[in-house]
Structures are given as C-alpha cells and as structure tokens.
DRENDO-1510 file (C-alpha; in Angstrom, 1 decimal, always signed):
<recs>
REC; n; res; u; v; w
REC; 1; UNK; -2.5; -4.3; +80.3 .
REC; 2; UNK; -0.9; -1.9; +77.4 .
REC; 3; UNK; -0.1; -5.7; +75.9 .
REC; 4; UNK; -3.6; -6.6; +76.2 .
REC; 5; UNK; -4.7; -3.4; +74.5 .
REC; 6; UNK; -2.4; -3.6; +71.7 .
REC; 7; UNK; -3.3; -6.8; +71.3 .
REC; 8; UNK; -7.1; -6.2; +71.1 .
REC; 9; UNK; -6.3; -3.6; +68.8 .
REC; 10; UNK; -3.9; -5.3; +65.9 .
REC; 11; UNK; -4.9; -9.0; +66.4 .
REC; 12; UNK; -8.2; -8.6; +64.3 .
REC; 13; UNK; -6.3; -6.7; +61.7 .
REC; 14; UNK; -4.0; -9.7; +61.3 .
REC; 15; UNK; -6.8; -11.9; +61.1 .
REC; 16; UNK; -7.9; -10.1; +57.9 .
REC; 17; UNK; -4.8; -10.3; +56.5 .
REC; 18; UNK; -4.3; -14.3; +57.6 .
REC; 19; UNK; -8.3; -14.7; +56.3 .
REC; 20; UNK; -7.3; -13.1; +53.0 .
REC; 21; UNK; -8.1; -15.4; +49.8 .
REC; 22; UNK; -4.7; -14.4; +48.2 .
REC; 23; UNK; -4.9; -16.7; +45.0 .
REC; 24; UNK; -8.5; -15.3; +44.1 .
REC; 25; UNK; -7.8; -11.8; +45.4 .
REC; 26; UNK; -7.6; -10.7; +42.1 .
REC; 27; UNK; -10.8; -12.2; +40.7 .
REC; 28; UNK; -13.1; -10.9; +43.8 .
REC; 29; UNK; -11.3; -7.5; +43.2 .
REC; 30; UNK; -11.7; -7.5; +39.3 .
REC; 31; UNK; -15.3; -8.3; +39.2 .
REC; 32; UNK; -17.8; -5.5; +37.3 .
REC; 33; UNK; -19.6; -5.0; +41.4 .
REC; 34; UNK; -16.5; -4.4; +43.1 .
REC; 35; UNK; -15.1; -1.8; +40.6 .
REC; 36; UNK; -18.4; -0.2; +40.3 .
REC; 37; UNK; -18.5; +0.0; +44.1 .
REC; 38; UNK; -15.2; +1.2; +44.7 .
REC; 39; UNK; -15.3; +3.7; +41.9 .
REC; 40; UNK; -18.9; +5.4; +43.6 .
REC; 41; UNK; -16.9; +5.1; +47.1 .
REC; 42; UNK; -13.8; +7.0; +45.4 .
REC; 43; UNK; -15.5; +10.1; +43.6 .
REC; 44; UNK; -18.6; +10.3; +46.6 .
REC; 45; UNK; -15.6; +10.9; +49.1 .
REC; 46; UNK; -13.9; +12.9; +47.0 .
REC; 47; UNK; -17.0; +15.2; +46.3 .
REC; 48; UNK; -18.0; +15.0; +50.1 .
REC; 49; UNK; -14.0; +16.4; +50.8 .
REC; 50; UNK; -14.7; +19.3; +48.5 .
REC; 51; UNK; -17.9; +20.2; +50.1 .
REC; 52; UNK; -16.0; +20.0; +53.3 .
REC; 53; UNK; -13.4; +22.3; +52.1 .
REC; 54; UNK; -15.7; +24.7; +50.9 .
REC; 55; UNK; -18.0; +24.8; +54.3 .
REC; 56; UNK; -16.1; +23.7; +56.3 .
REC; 57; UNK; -12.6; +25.5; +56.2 .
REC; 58; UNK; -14.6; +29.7; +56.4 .
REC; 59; UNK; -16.7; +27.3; +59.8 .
REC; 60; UNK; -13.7; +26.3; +61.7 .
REC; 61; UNK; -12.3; +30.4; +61.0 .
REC; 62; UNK; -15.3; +31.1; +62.5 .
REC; 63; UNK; -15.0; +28.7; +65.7 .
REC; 64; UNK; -11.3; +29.8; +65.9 .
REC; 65; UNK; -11.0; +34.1; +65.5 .
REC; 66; UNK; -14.9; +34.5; +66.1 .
REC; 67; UNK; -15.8; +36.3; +69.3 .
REC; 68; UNK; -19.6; +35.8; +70.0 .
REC; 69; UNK; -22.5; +34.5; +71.8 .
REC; 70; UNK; -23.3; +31.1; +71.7 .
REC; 71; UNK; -19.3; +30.2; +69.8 .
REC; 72; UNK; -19.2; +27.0; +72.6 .
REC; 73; UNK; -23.2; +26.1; +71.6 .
REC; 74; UNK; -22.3; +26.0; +68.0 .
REC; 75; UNK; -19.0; +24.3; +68.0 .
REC; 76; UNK; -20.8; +21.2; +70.5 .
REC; 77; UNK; -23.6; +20.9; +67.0 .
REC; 78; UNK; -20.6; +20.9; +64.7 .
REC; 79; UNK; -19.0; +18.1; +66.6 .
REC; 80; UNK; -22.6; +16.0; +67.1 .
REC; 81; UNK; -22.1; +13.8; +64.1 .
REC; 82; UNK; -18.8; +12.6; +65.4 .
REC; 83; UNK; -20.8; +10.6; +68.6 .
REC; 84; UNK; -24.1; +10.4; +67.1 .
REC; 85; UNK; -24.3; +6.7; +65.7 .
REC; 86; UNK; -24.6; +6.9; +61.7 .
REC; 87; UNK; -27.8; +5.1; +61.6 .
REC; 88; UNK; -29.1; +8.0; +63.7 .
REC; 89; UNK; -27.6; +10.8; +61.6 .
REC; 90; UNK; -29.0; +8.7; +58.6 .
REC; 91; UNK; -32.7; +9.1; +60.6 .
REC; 92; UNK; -32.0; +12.2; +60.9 .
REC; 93; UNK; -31.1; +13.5; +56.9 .
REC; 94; UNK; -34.3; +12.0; +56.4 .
REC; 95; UNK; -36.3; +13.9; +58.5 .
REC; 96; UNK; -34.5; +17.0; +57.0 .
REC; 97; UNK; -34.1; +16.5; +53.2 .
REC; 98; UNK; -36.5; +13.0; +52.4 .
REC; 99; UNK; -39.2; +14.1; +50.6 .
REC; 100; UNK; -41.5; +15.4; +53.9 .
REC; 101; UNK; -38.8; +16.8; +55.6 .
REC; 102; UNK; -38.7; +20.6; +56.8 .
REC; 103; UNK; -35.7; +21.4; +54.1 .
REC; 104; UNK; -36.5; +18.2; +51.4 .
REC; 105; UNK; -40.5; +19.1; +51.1 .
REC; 106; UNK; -39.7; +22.6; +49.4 .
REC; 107; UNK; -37.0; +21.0; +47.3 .
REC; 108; UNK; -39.5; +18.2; +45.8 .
REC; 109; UNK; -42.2; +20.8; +45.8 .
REC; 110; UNK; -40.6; +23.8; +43.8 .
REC; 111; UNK; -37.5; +22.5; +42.3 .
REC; 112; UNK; -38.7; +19.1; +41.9 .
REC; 113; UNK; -35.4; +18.1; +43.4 .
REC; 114; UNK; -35.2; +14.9; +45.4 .
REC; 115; UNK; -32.1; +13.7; +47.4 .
REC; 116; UNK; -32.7; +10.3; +49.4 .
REC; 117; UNK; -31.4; +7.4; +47.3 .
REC; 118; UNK; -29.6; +8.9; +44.8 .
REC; 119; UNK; -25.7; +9.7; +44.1 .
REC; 120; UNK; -26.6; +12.9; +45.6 .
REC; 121; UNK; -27.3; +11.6; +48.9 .
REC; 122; UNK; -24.6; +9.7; +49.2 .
REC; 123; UNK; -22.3; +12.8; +49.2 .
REC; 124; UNK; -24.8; +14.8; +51.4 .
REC; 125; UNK; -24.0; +11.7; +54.2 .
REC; 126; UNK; -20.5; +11.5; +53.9 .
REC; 127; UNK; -20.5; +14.9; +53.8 .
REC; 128; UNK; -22.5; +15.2; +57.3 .
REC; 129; UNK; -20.3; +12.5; +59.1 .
REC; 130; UNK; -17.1; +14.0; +57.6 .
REC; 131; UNK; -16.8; +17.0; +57.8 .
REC; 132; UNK; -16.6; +17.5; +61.7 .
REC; 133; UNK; -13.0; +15.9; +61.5 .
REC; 134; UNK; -12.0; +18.6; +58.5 .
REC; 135; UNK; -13.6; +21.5; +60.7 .
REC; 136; UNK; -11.7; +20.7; +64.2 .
REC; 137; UNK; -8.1; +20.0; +62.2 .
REC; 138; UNK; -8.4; +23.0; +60.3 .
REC; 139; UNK; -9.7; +25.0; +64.0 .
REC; 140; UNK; -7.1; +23.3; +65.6 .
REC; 141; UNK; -4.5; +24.7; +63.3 .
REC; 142; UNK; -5.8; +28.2; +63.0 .
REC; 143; UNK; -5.8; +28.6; +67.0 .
REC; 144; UNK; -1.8; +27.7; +66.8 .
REC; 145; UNK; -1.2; +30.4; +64.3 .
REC; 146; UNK; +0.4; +33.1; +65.0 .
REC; 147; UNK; -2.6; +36.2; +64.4 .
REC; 148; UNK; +0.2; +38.9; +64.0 .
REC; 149; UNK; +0.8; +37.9; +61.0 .
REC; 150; UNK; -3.4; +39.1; +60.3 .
REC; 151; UNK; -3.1; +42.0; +62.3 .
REC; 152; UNK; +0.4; +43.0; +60.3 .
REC; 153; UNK; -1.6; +42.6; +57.3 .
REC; 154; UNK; -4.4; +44.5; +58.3 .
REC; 155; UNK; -2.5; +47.5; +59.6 .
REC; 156; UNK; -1.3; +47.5; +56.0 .
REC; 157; UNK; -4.4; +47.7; +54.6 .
REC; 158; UNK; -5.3; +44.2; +53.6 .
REC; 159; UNK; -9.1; +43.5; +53.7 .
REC; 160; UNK; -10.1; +40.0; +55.5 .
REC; 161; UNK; -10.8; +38.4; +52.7 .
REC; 162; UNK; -7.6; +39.0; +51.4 .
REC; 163; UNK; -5.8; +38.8; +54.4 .
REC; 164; UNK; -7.7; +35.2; +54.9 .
REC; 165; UNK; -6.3; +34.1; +50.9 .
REC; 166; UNK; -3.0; +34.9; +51.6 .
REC; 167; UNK; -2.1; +35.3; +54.6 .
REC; 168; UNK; -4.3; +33.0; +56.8 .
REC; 169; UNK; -4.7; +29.9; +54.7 .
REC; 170; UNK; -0.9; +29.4; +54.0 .
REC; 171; UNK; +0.0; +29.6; +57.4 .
REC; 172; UNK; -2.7; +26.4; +58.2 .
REC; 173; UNK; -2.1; +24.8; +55.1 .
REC; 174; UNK; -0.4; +21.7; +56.7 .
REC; 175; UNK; -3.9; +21.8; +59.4 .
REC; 176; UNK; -6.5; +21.7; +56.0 .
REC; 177; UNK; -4.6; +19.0; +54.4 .
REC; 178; UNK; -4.7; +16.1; +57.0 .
REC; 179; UNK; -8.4; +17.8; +57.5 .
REC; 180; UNK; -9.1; +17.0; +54.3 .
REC; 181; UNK; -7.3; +13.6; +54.5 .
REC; 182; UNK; -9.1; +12.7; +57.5 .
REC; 183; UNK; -12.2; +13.5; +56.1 .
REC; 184; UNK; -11.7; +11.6; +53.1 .
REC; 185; UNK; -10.9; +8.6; +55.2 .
REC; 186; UNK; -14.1; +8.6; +56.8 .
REC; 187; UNK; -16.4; +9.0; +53.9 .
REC; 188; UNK; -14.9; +6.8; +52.5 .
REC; 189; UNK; -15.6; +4.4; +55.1 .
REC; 190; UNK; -18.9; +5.1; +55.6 .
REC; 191; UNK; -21.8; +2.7; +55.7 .
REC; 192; UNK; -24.8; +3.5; +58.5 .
REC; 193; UNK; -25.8; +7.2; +57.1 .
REC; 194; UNK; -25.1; +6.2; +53.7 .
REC; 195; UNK; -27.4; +2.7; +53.2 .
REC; 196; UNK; -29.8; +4.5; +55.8 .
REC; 197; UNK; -30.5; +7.8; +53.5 .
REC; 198; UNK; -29.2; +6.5; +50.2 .
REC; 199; UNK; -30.0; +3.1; +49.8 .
REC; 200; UNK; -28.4; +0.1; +48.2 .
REC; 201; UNK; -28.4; +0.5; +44.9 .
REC; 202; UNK; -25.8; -1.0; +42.5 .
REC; 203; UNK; -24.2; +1.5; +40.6 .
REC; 204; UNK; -26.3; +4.3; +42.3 .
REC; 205; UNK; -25.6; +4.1; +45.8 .
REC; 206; UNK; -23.7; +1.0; +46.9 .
REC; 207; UNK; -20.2; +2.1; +47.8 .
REC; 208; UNK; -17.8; +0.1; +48.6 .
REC; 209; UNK; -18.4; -0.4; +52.5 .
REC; 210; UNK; -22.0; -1.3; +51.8 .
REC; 211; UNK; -20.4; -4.1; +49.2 .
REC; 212; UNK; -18.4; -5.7; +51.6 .
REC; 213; UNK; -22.1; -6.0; +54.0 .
REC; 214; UNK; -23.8; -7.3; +51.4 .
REC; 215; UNK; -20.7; -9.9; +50.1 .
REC; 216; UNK; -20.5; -11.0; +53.8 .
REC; 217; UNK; -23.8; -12.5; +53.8 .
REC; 218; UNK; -23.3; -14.5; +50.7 .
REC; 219; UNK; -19.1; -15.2; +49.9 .
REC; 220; UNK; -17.5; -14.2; +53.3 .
REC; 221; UNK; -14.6; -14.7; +51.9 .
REC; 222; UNK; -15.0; -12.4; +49.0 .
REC; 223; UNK; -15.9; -9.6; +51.8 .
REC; 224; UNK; -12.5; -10.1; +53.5 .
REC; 225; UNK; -10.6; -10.1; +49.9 .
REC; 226; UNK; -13.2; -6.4; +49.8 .
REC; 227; UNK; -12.3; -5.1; +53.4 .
REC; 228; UNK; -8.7; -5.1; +52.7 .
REC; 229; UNK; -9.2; -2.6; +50.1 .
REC; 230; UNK; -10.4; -0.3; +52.5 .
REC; 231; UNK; -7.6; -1.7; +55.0 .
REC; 232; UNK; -4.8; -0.5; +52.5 .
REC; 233; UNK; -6.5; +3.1; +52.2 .
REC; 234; UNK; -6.6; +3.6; +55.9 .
REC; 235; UNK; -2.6; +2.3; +56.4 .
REC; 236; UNK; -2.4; +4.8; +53.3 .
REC; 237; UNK; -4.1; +7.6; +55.5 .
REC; 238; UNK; -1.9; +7.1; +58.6 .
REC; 239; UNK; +1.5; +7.2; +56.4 .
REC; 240; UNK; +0.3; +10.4; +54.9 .
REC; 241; UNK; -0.5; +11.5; +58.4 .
REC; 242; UNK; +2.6; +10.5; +60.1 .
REC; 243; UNK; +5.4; +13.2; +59.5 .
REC; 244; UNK; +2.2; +15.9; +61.0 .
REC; 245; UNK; +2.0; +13.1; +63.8 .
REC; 246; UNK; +5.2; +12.9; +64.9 .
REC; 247; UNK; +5.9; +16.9; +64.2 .
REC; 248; UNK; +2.9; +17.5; +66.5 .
REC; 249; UNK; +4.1; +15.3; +69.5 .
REC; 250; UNK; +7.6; +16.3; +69.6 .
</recs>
C-alpha cells in the first residue's frame, strides 16, 4: 500500500515532466505574458511574506508565551484559512474589504481606497492564505526555545521588547526562516483567493498560477511548459527545507 501511495503521489509529477514541450520550452517561457505573470507572482509573494513577517511573527509570540482567555479560540481562527477552500476565503475578503464590505465600505468612503482587483489585493490574498503556515513555524519554534534565556534577560533588566530583538528572535531564527519560506511557497502558488478577489487581469492581477488556468484552456501544452516553473520552485522550497527536516526528525 506505501507503493501505491508513493506512486499516486510522484507518478503525476513525472507525467509533467514526460508532457513537457522541451524544444519550445524556451519560447512558451520567453513570451511578454509569461514574464509579466511570473514577475507579478514573484514580487506579490514576496510582499505577502513581508506582511507575514511583520503580523505574523509578534501573532505566533503571542500564541506561544501568552497566557489568556480564549489563546485555544484564537489560534483555531488563525489556522481557518489553512482548511477553508480558497474560493471560500476569496468570498470571504470580499465581504470584508470589496467595496460594501464591513472594513472595504469605510476605505472607499473616506479614503477613497479600493482593494478588489488590483495589485493590492493580490497581496491581501496571498497574504490571508499564507500566512497561517509562517505563524505555526515560527509558534512552533518559540514553544521549543528555551525561556530562560528571557527570564535571564529580564532579571537583568532587559525590557521585552528588547529581550524579544535580541534575545528571543535569534534563538527562533532557523523557525521564521522556513516560516517565511513556507509562506512564500504558497503565495506563490496561489490561485482560488487570488482570481476570486483580484481578478484576471494581465499585468495587474494575473500571476503566474492563474496563467497556467487560462493557457490550459487554449495551448495545454504551453500550461505544462508554465507549471513546471512553479514545479522547480516548490523542489527549490523542499531543498531549502531539508537540512531543518531532517534536523527536526532525528
């Protein structure tokens, strides 16, 4: 049965590489719509992994050293996008930030800002379906440091910012940075939240997954020559993941 499993698992990878259009692999890749899309998909995931870090990292320190009511309700919401189907979460951004909804309304009506289908909403989607794996890593991390090394700190006088700086985030450093890596991984991939809140817009909002949708329906082999961009940036994700793999299960 493992057999069968692995084999379920691998076997339609190696029928994207087989199905690959090597000899105009280049062409498909060099055209102005694929560069365009995998430049948006490159700098929207890296914008959604720096909103991550910044929310997310002081949220999992929370979830980890905070002692309060309600600590179990709030970590089951952080970890609801990670089960709730994209489309869904997509749904949901709308009824939040769209143009009606209870947080977009004020931002169209006094600021004049508006979020669904632009740039801007593409990070805010990424950024909702991505950041859960940054904020378990990084909770995960800071519940296997060693908290003397805070109290020793504070006994000599260290606030908690600073003991958090330079004490705290050093320790978990290895934790944040296949958080982040993780979380990159799957903004990048992401299609349902995105195309549901921000559209499919060439240039705007049509990253890179959303490309190899739309290429599928008209040169499917163009869309495989596509997917295995995003194949050689997950295989890159699990090489830069394996030493903390293999650390972590010995």
């Amino acid at each position: 049965m493992a057999t069968v499993a692995v084999l379920f698992l691998v076997v339609p990878v190696i029928g994207l590489l087989v199905r690959t259009p090597w000899s105009t692999l280049g062409d498909v890749l060099s055209r102005d719509t694929s560069i365009e899309a995998l430049r948006l998909s490159l700098m929207c995931a890296t914008l959604a992994t720096a909103v991550s870090l910044v929310l997310g990292v002081p949220l999992a320190w929370v979830l980890a050293r905070g002692d309060f009511p309600g600590r179990s309700l709030l970590r089951a919401a952080v970890t609801v996008p990670l089960v709730l189907p994209p489309v869904v979460g997509g749904v949901a951004l709308f009824a939040a930030l769209g143009r009606r909804g209870l947080v977009g309304r004020p931002l169209d009506e006094i600021f004049g800002i508006t979020l669904p289908f632009t740039t801007a909403a593409v990070v805010v989607a990424e950024t909702f379906v991505a950041m859960p794996f940054l904020v378990i890593a990084v909770e995960g991390a800071l519940r296997g440091a060693d908290r003397r090394y805070d109290e020793a700190a504070a006994t000599l006088g260290a606030s908690r910012w600073y003991t958090f700086r330079r004490v705290t985030l050093p320790l978990v450093a290895p934790g944040v940075a296949a958080g982040s890596v993780l979380c990159w991984a799957r903004a990048l991939g992401e299609f349902g939240a995105t195309i549901t809140f921000a559209g499919n817009f060439p240039g705007t909002t049509r990253t890179m997954p959303i490309e190899v949708y739309i290429t599928l329906q008209q040169d499917p082999a163009a869309a495989v020559a596509l997917s295995l961009v995003l194949l050689v940036v997950s295989v890159a994700v699990l090489a830069g993941l394996r030493e903390r793999w293999l650390t972590t299960s010995a």
